[in-house]
N, C-alpha and C positions, 0 to 999 in steps of 0.2 A: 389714216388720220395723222399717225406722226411724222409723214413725208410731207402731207400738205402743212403740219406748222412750221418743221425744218423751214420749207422753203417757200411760204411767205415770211418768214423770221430772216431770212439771207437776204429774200428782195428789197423786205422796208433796208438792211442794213447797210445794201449796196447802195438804194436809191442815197438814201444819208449820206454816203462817201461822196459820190460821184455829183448829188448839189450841192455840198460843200467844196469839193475839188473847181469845181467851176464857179462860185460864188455865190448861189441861189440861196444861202442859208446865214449870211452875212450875221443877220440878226438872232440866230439861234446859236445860242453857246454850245459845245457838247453835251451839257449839265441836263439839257432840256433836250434836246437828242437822245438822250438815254431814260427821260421822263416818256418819250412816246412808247417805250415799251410796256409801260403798265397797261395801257388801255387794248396794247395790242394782242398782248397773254389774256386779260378781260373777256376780249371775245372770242379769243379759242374756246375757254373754259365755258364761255356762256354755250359755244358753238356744243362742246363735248358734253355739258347738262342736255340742250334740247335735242341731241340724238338719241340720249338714252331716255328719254321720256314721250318722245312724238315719235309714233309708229313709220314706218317707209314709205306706206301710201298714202298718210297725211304728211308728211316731209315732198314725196313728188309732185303732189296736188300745190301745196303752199309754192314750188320751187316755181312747178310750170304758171301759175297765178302772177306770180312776181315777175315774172320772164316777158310772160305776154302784155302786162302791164307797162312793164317798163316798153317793151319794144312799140304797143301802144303810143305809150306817152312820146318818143322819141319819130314815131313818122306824123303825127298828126298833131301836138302841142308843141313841140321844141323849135324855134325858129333856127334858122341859121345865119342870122343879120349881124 
């Protein structure tokens, strides 16, 4: 668990450098750059409540639910126009 928050923690920080480096963030100060970390710690912590309360095979059941939904949603409602 603390390898996967390291490093979505690295990813969001690299993505930040690297749209900033190239422009994409024109309109985002640092100030507010460093505000997207609240939400992103948020959902670790929401993530590390609902492991320790929802059993493994209602966590792989919700996971595979979601999965197939999405992938659902994605060959038969998503256009690509």
């Amino acid at each position: 668990m603390a390898f996967l928050q390291v490093m979505i923690t690295l990813s969001c920080i690299l993505r930040v450098i690297l749209y900033s480096k190239f422009g994409y963030l024109k309109e985002i100060s640092l100030g507010k750059a460093v505000l997207l970390v609240v939400p992103l710690y948020a959902a670790i912590w929401l993530g590390h409540l609902a492991l320790g309360r929802i059993s493994q095979k209602q966590m792989r059941k919700g996971v595979f639910i979601f999965i197939a939904s999405s992938g659902l949603y994605y060959l038969f409602l998503h256009s690509t126009r």
